[in-house]
C-alpha positions, 0 to 999 in steps of 0.5 A: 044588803040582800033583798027581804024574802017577801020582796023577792017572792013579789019581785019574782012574781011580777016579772016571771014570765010562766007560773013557775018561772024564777030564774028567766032573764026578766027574773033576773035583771029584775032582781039585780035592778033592785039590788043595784037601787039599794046599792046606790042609794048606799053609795049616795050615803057612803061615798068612799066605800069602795068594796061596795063600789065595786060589787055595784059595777059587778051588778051593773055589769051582770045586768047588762050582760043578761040584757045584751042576750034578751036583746040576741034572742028576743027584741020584744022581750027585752023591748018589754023588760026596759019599758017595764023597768025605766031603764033606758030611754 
């Protein structure tokens, strides 16, 4: 299920990094952790559908992959993005 516009825009909003800002990594990973709450959540009530399933790894690992740059190219940006988003420790 794809996030509502007024959540995107407040998602957006939030996590960008200049006024203008809608596709740096923060964006994005921010983007993908909501979608990857959601999916959850599905797959807690949805145990056995497996497309879903799949499209969550794929999420999770785009996720990851995003981090993994912010990580090579600026410790404290991605220092900040994990406090702010709870993931990790």
């Amino acid at each position: 299920m794809p996030l509502a516009a007024d959540q995107r825009i407040e998602l957006v909003r939030k996590s960008r990094v200049h006024d203008t800002d809608t596709g740096s990594p923060e964006v994005q990973v921010t983007l993908i952790t909501e979608r990857i709450k959601d999916l959850s959540e599905h797959m807690k009530e949805h145990p056995k559908d497996h497309s879903s399933r799949r499209g969550l790894l794929t999420l999770v690992s785009n996720r990851t992959r995003l981090l993994r740059y912010l990580a090579d190219t600026d410790v404290e940006r991605y220092q900040g993005l994990i406090q702010k988003l709870g993931l990790r420790k």
